[in-house]
Backbone as a chain_set.jsonl record, in Angstrom:
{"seq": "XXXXXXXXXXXXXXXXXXXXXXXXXXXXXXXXXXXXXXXXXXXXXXXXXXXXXXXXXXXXXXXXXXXXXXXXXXXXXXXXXXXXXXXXXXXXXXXXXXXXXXXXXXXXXXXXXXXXXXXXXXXXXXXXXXXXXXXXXXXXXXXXXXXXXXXXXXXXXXXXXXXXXXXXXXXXXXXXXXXXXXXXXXXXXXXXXXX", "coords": {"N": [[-52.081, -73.526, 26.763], [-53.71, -76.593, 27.986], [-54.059, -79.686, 27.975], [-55.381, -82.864, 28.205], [-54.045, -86.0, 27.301], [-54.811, -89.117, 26.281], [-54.112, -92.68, 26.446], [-55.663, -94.822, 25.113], [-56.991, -98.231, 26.686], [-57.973, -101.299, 28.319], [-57.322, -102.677, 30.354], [-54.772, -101.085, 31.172], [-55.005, -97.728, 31.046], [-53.622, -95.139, 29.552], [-52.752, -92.111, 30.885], [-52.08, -88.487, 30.806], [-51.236, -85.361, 31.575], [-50.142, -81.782, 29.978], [-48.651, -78.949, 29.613], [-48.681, -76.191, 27.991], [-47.845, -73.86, 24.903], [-46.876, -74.194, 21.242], [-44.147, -73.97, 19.815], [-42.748, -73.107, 22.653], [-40.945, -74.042, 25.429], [-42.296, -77.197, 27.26], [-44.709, -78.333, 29.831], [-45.332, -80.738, 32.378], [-47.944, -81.69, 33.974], [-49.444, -83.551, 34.911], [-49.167, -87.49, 35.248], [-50.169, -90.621, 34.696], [-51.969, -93.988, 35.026], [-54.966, -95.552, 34.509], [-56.349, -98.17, 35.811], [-57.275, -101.35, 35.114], [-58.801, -104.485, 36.259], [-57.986, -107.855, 34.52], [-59.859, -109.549, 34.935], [-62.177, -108.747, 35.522], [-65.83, -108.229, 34.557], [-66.998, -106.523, 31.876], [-68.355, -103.924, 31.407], [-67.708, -103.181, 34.4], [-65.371, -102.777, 33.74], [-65.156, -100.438, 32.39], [-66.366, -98.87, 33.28], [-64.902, -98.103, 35.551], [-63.037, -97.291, 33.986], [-64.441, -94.672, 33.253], [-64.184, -93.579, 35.797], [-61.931, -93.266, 36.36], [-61.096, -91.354, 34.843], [-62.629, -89.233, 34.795], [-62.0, -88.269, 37.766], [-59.362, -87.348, 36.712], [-59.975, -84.882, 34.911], [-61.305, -83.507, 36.518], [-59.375, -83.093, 38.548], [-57.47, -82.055, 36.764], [-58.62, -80.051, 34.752], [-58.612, -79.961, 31.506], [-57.882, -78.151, 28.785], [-58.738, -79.452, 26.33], [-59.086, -82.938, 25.35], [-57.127, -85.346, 23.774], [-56.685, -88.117, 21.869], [-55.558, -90.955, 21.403], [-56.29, -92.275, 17.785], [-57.924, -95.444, 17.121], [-56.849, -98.032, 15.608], [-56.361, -100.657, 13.1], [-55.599, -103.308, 14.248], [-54.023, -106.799, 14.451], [-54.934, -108.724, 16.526], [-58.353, -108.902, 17.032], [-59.537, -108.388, 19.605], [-58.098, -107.37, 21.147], [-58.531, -104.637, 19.682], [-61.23, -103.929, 20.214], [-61.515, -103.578, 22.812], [-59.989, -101.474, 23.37], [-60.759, -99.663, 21.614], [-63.446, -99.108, 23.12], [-62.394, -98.21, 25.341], [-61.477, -96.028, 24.563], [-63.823, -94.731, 23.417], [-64.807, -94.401, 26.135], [-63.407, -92.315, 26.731], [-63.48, -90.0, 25.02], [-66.142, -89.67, 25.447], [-66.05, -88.849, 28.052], [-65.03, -86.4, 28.113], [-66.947, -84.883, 26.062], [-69.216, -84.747, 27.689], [-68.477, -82.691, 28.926], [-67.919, -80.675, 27.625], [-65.926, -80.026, 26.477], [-63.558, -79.85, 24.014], [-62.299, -82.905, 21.93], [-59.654, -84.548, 20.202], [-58.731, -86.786, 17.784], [-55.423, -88.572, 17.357], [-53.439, -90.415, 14.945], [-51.433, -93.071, 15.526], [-49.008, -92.674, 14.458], [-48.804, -90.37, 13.767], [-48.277, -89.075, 16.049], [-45.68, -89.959, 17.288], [-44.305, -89.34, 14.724], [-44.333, -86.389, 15.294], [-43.584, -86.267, 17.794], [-40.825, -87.802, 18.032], [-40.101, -87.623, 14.906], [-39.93, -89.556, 13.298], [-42.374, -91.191, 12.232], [-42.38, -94.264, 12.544], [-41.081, -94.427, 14.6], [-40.025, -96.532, 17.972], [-41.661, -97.781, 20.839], [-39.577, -97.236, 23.162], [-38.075, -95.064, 22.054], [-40.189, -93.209, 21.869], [-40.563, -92.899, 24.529], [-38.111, -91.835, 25.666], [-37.67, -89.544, 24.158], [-40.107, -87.562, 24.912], [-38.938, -87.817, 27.836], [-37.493, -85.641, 27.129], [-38.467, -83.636, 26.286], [-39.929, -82.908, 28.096], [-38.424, -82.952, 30.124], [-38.071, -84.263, 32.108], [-36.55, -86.224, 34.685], [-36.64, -88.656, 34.131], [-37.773, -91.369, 31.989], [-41.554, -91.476, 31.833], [-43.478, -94.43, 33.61], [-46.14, -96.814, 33.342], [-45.075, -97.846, 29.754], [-47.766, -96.789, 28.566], [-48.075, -94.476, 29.925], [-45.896, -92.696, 29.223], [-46.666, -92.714, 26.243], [-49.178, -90.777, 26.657], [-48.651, -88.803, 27.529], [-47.449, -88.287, 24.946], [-49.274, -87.689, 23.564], [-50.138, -85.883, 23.922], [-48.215, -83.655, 23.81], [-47.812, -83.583, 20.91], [-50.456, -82.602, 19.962], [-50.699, -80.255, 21.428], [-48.462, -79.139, 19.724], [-49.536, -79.663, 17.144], [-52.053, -78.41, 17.327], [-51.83, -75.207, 16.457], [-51.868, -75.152, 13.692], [-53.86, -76.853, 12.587], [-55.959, -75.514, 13.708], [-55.377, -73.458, 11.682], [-56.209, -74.454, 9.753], [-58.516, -75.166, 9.609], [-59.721, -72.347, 10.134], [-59.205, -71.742, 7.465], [-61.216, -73.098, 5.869], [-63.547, -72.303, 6.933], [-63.479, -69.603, 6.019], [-63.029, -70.161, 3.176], [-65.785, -71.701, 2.444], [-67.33, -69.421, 3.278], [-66.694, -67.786, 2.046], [-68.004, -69.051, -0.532], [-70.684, -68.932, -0.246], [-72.01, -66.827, 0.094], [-72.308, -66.096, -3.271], [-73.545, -69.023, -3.698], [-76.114, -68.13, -3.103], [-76.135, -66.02, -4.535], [-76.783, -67.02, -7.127], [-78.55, -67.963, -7.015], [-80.772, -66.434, -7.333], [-80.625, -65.512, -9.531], [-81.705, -67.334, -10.901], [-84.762, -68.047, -10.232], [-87.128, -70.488, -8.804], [-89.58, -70.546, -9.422], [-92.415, -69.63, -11.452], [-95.029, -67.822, -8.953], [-97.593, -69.917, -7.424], [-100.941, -69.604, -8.829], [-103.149, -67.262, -7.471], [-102.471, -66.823, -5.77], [-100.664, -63.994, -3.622], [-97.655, -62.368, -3.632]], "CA": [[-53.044, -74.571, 26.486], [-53.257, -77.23, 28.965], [-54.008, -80.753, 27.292], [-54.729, -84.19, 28.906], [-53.347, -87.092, 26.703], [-55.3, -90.444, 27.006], [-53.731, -93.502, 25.576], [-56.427, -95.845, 25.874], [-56.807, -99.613, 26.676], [-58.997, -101.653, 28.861], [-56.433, -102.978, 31.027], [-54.243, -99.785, 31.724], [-55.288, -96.367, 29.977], [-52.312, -94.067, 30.056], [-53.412, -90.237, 30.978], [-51.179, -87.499, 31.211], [-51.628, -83.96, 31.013], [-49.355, -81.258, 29.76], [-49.403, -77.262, 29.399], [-47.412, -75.09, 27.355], [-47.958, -73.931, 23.481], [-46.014, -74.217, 20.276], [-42.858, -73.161, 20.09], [-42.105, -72.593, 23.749], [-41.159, -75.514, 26.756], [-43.955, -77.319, 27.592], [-44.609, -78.311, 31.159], [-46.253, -81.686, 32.318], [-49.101, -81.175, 35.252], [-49.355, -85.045, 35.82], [-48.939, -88.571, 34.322], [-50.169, -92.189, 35.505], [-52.683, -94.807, 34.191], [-56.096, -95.559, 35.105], [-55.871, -99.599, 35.981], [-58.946, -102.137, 35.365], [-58.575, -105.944, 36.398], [-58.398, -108.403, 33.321], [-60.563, -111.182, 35.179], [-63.481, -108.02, 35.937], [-66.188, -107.952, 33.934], [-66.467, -105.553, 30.819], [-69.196, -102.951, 32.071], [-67.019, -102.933, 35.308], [-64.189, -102.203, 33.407], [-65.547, -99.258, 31.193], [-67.165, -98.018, 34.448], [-63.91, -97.862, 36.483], [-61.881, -95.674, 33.348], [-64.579, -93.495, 33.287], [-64.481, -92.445, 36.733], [-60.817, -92.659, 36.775], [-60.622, -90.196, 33.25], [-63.277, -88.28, 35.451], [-60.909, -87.911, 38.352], [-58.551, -86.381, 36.163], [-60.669, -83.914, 34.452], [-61.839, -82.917, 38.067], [-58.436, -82.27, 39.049], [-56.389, -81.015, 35.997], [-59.545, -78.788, 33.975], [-57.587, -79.584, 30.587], [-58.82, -77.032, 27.698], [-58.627, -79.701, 25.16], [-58.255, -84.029, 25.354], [-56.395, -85.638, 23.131], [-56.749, -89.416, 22.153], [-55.191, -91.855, 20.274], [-57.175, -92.706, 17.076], [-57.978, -96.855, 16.853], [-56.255, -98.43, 14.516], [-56.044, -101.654, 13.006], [-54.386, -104.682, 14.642], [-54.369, -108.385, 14.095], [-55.787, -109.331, 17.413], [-59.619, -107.895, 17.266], [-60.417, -108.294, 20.939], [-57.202, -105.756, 21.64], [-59.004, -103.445, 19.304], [-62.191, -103.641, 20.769], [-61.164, -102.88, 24.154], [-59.156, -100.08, 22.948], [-61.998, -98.991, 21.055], [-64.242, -99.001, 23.654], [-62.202, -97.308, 26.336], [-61.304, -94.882, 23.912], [-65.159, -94.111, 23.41], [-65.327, -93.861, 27.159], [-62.891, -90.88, 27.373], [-64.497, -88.975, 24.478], [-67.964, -89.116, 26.451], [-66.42, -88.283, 29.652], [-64.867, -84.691, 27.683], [-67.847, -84.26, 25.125], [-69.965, -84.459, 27.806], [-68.381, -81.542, 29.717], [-67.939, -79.825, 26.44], [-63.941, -80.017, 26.505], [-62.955, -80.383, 22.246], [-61.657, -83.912, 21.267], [-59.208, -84.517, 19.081], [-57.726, -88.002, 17.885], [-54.285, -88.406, 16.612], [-52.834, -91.756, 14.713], [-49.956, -93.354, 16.475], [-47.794, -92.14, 13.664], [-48.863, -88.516, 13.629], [-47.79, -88.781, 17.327], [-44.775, -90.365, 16.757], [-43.915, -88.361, 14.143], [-44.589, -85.12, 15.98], [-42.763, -86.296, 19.07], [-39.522, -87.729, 17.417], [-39.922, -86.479, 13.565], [-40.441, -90.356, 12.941], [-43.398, -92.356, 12.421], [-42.176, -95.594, 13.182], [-40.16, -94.808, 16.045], [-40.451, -97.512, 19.14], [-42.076, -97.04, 22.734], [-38.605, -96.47, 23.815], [-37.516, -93.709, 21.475], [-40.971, -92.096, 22.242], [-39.939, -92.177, 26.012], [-36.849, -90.966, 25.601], [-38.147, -87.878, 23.782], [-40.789, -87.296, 25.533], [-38.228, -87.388, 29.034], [-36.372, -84.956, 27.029], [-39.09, -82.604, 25.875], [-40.9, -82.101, 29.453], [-37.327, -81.972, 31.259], [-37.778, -85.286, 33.177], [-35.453, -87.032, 35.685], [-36.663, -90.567, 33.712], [-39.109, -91.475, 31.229], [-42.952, -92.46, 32.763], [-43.943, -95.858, 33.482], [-45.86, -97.775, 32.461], [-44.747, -96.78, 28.465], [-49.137, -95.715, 28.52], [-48.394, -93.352, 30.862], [-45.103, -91.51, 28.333], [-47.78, -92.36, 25.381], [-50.326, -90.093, 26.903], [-48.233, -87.84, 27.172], [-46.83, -87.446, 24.101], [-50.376, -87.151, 22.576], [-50.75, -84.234, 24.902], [-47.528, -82.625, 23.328], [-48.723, -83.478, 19.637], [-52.158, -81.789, 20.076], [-49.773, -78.657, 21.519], [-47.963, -78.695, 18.613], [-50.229, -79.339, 15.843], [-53.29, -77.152, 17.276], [-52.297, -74.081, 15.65], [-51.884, -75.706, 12.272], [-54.945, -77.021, 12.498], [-56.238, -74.093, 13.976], [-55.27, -72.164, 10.479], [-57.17, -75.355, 8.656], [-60.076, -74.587, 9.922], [-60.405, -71.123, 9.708], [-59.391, -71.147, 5.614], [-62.019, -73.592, 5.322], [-64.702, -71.812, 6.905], [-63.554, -68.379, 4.62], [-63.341, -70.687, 1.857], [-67.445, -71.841, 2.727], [-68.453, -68.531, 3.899], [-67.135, -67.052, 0.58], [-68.754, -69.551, -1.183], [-72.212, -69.276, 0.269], [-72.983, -65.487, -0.831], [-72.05, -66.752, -4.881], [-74.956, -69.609, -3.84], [-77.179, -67.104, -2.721], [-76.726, -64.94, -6.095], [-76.759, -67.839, -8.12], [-80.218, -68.443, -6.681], [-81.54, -64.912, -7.679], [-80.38, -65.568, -10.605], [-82.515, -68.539, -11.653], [-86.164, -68.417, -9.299], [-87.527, -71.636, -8.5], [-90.567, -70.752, -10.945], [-93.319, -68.49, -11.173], [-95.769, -68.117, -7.839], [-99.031, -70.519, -7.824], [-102.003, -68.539, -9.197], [-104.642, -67.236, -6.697], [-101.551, -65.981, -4.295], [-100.019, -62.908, -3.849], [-96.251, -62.482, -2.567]], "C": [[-52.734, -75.767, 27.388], [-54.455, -78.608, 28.01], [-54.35, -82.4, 27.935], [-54.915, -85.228, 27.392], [-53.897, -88.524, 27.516], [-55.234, -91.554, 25.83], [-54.786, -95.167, 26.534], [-56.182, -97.457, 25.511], [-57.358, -99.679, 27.838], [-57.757, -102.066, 30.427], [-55.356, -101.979, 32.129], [-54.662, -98.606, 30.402], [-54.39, -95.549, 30.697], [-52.944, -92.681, 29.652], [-52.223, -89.542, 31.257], [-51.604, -86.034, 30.723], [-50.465, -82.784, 30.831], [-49.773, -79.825, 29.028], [-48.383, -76.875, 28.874], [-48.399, -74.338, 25.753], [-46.658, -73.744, 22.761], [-44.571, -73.371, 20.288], [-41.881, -72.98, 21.419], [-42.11, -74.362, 24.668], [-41.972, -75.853, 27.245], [-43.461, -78.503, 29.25], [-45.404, -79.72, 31.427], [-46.347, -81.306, 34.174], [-48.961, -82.746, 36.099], [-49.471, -86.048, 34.868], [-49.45, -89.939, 35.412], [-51.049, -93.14, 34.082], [-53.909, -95.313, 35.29], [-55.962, -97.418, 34.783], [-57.116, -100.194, 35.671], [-57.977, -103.668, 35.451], [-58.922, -107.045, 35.123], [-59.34, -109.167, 33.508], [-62.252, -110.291, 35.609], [-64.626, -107.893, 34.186], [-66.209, -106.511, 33.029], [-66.946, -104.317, 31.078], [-68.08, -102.311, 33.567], [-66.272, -102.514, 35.189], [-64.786, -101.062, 32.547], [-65.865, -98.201, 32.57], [-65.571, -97.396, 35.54], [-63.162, -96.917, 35.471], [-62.718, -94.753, 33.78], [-64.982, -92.436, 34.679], [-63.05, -92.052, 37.086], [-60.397, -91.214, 35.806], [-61.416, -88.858, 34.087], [-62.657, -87.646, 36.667], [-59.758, -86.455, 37.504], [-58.845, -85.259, 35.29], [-61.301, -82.998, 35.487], [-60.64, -82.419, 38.162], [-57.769, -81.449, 37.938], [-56.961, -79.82, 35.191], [-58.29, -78.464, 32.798], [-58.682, -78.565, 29.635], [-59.267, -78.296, 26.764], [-58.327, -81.505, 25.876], [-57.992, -84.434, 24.271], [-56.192, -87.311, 23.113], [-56.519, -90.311, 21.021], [-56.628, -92.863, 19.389], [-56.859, -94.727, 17.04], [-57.651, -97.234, 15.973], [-56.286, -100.161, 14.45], [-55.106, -102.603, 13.614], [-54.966, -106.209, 14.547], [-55.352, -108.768, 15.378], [-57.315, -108.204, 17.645], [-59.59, -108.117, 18.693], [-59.67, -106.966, 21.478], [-58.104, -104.711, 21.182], [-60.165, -102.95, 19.985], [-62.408, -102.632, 22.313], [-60.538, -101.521, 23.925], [-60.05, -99.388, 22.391], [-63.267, -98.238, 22.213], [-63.67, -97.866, 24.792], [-61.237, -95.663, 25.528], [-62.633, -93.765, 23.602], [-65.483, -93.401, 24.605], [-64.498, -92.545, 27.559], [-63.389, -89.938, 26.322], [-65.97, -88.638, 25.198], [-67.274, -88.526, 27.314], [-65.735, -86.563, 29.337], [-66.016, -84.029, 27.001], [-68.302, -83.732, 26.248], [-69.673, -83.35, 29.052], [-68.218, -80.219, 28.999], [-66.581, -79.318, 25.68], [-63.489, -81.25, 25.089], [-61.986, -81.596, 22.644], [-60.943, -84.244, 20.429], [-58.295, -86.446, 19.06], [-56.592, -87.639, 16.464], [-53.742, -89.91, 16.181], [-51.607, -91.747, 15.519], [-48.869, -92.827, 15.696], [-47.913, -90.949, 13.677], [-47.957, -88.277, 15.098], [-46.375, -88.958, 17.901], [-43.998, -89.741, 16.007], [-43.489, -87.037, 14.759], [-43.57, -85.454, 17.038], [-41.312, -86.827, 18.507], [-38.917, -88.004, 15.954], [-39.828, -88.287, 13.076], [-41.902, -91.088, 12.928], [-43.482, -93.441, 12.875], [-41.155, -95.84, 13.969], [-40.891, -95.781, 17.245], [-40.651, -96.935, 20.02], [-41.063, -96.699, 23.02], [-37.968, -95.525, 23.426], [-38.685, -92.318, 22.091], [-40.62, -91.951, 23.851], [-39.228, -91.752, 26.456], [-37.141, -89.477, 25.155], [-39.196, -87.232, 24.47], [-40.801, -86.476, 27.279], [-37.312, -86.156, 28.208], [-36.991, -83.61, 26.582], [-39.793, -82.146, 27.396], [-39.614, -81.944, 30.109], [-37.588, -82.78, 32.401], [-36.494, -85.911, 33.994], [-35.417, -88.857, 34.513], [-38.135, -90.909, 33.173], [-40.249, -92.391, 32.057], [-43.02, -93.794, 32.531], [-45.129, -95.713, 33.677], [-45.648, -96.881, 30.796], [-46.519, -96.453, 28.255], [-49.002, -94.564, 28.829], [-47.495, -92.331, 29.58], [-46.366, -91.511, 26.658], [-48.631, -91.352, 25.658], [-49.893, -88.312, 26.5], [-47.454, -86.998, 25.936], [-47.976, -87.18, 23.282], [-50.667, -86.017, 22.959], [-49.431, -83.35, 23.685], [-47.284, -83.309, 21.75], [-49.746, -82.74, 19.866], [-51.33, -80.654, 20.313], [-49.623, -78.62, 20.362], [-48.551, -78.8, 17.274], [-51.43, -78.36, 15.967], [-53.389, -76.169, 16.357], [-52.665, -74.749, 13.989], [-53.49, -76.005, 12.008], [-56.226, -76.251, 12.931], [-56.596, -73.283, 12.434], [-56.027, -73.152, 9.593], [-58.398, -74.691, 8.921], [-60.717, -73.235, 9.496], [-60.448, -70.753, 8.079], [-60.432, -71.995, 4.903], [-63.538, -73.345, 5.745], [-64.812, -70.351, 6.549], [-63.627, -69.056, 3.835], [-65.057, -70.798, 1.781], [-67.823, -70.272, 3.198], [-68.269, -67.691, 2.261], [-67.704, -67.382, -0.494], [-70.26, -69.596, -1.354], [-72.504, -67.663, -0.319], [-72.898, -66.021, -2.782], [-73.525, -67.425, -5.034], [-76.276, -69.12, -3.928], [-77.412, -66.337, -4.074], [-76.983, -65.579, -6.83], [-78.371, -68.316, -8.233], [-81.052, -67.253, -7.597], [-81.636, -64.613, -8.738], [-81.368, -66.392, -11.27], [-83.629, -68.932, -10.772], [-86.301, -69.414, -9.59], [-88.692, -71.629, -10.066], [-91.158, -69.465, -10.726], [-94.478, -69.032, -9.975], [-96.742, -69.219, -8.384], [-99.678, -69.425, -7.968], [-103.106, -68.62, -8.119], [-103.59, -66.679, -5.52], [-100.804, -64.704, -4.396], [-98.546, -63.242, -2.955], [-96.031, -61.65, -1.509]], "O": [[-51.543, -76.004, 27.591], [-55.529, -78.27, 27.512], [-53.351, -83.099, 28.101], [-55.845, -85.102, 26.596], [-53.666, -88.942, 28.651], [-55.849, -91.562, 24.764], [-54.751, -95.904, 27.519], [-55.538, -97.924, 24.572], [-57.446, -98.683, 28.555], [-57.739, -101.343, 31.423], [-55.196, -102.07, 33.346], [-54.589, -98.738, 29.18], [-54.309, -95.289, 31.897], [-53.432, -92.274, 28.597], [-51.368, -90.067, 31.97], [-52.186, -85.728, 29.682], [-49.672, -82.873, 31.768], [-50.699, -79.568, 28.258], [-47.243, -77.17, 29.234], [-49.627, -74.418, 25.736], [-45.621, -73.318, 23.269], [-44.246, -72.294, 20.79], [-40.667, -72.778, 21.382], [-42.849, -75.344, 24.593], [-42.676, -75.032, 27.834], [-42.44, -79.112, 29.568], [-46.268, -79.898, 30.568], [-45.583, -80.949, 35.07], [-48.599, -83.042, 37.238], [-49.82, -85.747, 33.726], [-49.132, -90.114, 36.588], [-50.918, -93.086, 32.86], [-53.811, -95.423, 36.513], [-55.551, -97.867, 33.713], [-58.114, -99.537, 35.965], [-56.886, -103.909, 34.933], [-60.092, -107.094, 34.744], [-59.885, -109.642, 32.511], [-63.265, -110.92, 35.917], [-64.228, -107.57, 33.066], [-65.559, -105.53, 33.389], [-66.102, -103.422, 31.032], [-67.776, -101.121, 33.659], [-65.874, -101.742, 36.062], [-64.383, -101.467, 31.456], [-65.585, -97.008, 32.683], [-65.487, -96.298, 36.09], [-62.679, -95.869, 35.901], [-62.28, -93.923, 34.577], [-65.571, -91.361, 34.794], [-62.737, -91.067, 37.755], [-59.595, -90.321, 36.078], [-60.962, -87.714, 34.058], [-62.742, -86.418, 36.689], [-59.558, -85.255, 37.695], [-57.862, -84.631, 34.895], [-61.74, -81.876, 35.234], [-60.573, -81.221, 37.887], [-57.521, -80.259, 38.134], [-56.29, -78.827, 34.906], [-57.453, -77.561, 32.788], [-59.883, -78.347, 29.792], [-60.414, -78.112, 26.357], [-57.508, -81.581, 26.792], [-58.684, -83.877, 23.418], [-55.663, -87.865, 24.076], [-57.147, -90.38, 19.965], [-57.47, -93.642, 19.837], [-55.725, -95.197, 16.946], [-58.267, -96.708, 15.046], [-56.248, -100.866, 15.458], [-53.894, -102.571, 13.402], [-56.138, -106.584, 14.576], [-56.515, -109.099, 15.143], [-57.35, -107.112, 18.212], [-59.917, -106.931, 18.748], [-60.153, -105.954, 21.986], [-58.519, -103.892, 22.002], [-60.237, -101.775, 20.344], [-63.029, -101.637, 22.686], [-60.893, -100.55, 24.594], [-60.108, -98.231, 22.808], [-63.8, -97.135, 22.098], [-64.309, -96.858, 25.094], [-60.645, -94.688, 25.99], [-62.597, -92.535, 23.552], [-66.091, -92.331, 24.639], [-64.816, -91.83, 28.509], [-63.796, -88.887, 26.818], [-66.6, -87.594, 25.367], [-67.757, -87.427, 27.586], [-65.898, -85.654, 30.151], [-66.213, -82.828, 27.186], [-68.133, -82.521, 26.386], [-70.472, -83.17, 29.971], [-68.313, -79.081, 29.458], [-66.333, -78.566, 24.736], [-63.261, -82.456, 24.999], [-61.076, -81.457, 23.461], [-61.614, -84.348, 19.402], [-57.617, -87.036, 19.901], [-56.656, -87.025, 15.398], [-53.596, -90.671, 17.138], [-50.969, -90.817, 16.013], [-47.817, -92.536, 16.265], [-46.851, -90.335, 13.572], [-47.089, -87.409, 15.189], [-45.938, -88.258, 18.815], [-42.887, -89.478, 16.467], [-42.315, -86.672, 14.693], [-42.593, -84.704, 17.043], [-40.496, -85.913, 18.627], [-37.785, -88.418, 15.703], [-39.474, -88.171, 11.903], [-42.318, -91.508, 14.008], [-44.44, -93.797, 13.561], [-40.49, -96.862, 14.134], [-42.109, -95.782, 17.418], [-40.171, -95.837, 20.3], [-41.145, -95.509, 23.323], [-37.222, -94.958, 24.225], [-38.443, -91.183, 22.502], [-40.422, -90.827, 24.312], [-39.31, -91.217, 27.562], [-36.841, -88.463, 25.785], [-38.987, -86.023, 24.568], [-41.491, -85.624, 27.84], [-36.333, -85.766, 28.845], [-36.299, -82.596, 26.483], [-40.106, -80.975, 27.613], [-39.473, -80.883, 30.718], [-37.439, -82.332, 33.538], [-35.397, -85.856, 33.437], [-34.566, -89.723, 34.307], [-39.236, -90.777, 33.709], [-40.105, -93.456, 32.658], [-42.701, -94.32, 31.465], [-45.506, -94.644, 34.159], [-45.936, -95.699, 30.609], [-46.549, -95.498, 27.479], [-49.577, -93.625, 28.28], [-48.089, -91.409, 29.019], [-46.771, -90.472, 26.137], [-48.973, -90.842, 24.591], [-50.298, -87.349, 25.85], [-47.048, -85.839, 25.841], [-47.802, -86.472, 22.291], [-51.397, -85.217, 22.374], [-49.821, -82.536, 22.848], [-46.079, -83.529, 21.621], [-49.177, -81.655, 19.99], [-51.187, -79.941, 19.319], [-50.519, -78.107, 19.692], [-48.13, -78.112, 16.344], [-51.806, -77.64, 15.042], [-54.347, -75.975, 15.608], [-53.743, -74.674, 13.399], [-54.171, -75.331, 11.236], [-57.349, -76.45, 12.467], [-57.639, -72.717, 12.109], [-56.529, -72.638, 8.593], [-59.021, -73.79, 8.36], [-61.731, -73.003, 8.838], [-61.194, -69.966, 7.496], [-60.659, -71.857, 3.702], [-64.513, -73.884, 5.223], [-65.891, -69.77, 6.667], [-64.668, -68.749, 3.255], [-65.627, -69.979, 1.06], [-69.01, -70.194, 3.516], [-69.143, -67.199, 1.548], [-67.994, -66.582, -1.384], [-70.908, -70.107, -2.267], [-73.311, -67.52, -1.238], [-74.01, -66.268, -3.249], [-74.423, -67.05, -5.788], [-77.244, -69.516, -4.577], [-78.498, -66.082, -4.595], [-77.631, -64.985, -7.693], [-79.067, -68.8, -9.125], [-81.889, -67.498, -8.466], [-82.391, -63.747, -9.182], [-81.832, -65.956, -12.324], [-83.628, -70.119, -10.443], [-85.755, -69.745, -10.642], [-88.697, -72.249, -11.13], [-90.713, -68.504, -10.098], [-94.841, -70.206, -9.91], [-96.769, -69.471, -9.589], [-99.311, -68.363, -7.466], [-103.796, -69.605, -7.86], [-104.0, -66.163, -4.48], [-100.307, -64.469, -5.498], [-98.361, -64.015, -2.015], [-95.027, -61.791, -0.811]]}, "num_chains": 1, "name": "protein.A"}
């Protein structure tokens, strides 16, 4: 499964992409951050991730992106921006048809070093220690990206096996509806029609 990891923000959006699955050593393809100028307008800046997120979907053809869910913080304008260039990397996968998935900072966290409220520098430490780096990425966007990439690895299947017991759970539910119907007709026809 090959993965890109996009830790967004208006300013720098950290991308990275990373291949492997569960269980086994996982491999990273590439890592940076897509840059916008703080003093550029906002359109300008939305417009420049999504050709840099587009870049990297040109070159790496992940199966799957992977993007940190928005979360609450005191300063709204951070969120916004984060919000927004988080919107712009879901369009630029929907609209190639390449599944989305967002992960909270703690699921990712969690997943990458079995805490939730571990710090940027624990996650870059684990992160240099799970791909088999020389030295954790800069800027810390860029090791963020990547560790959403290797979360999404590692929770896929799981969530994988959600899915499927909840569409046997609904599919075995839906014949029941069906008899339950047959059971109790709507009414009797209008008069003057045949069935």
């Amino acid at each position: 499964m090959r993965v890109l990891g996009v830790d967004p923000g208006l300013t720098r959006c950290g991308v990275g992409v990373v291949e492997g699955v569960a269980g086994r050593p996982l491999t990273m393809i590439g890592v940076g951050v897509v840059t916008t100028p703080a003093d550029a307008e906002l359109g300008s800046r939305l417009l420049a991730i999504e050709q840099g997120i587009e870049r990297w979907l040109d070159e790496h053809r992940p199966e799957h992106v992977a993007v940190e869910r928005v979360f609450s913080q005191h300063n709204v304008r951070t969120v916004m921006g984060t919000a927004q260039a988080s919107a712009v990397a879901m369009l630029c996968a929907t609209r190639r048809g390449i599944p989305v998935v967002l992960h909270t900072p703690s699921e990712v966290k969690a997943a990458v070093t079995g805490s939730g409220r571990a710090d940027k520098a624990q996650v870059g430490a684990m992160v240099t220690r799970l791909l088999r780096l020389d030295a954790p990425p800069r800027p810390a966007d860029a090791a963020d990206a990547l560790a959403l990439a290797i979360c999404h690895i590692w929770r896929a299947p799981a969530q994988t096996r959600l899915q499927r017991a909840v569409a046997q759970h609904t599919a075995a539910r839906h014949p029941a509806a069906r008899h339950t119907a047959s059971q109790h007709p709507a009414g009797p026809a209008p008069k003057g029609r045949t069935a």
